[in-house]
N, C-alpha and C positions, 0 to 999 in steps of 0.2 A: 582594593581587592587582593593585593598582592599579600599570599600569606594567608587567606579566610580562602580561595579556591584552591585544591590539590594540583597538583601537577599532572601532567600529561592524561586532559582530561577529553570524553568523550564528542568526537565533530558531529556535526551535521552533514557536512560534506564529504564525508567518509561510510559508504554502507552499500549493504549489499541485499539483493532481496531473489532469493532461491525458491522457485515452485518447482515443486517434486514432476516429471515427465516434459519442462520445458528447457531449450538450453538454454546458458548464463545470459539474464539479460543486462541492458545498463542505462536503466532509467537515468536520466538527469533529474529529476526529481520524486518525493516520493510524499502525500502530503500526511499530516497529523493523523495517528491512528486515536480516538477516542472509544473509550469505554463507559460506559454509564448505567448504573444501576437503574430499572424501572421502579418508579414512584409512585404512588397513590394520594390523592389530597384529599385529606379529610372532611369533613362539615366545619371544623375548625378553622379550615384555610392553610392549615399544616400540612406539610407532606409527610410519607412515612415510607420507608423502603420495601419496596415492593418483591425481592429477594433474590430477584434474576437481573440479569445483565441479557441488552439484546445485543444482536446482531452492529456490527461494524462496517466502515466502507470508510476507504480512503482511494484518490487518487496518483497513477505511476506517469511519469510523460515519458512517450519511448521518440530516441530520434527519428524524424520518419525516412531516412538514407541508410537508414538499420535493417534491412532487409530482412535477412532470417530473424532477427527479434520480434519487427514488427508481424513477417508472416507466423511468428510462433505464438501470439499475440490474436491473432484474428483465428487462428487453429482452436485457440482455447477459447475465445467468444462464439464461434460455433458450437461448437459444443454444449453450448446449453441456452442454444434455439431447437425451435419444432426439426426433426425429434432431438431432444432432451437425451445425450449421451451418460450413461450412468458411470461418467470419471469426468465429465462434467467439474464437478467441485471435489481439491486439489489445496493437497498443504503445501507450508511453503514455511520459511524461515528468513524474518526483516534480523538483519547483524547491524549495528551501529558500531562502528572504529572507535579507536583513539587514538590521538595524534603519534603516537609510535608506531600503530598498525596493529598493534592487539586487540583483540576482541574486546568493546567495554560492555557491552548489551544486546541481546538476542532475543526475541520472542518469535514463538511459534504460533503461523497461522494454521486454523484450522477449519474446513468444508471453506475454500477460497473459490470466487468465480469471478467472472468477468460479465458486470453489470452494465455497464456503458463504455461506447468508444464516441470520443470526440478529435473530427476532424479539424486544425487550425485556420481561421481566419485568414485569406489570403488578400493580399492590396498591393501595389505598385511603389506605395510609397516605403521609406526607409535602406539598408543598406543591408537588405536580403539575409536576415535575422533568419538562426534554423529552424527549419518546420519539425515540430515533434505532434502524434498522436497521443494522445491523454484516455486512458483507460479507468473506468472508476471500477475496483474491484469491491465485493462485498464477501467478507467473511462472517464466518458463524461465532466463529470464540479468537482470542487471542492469548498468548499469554506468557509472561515472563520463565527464561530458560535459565 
């Protein structure tokens, strides 16, 4: 591979993810954002593209000893329970690093909210591994900056 990959290229373990009216949080993970065009199959058994792209949703895990994250976190899941606060949905900007710290990639999320929270599994067993909250956020569009 040495020589066919460029240098100083863009981590995974390097990123940041900014919603506009929350302060900085620091997800320890953030999972795969997919994009997908809508399809239609024909009577031929073919697909054909349908011309829109929906809606998205990816998972953030916030540590749960992250206090102001996580209450800034449960602020914006309120918010779009009964009643339905209209700032409810909330852009935002995922940055992916590269290993020197310069920006390698950025997409803007757009109408972002907060669709589920999951609390972690607790047990006895093990050597007291951190508890983090896992938020599934669902976005309207996404898209390269």
């Amino acid at each position: 591979m040495k020589g066919v990959i460029k240098e100083d290229h863009i981590s995974t373990n390097n990123f940041e993810l900014l919603i506009i009216g929350l302060p900085p949080i620091t997800p320890i993970s953030v999972s795969g954002l997919e994009d997908e065009l809508q399809t239609v199959q024909l009577p031929d058994r073919t697909n054909v593209s349908g011309g829109n792209r929906g809606p998205s949703e990816f998972d953030v895990a916030i540590p749960m000893h992250h206090t102001i994250e996580r209450a800034a976190m449960e602020l914006w899941y309120l918010e779009g329970q009964d009643p339905v606060s209209p700032t409810y949905k909330k852009p935002g900007t995922l940055i992916f690093k590269k290993i020197s710290g310069a920006i390698g990639a950025s997409f803007t999320l757009l109408g972002a909210f907060v669709k589920k929270r999951a609390l972690p599994d607790a047990e006895m067993e093990g050597e007291g591994e951190m508890a983090t909250v896992t938020y599934t956020i669902s976005v309207d569009d996404h898209l390269p900056i």
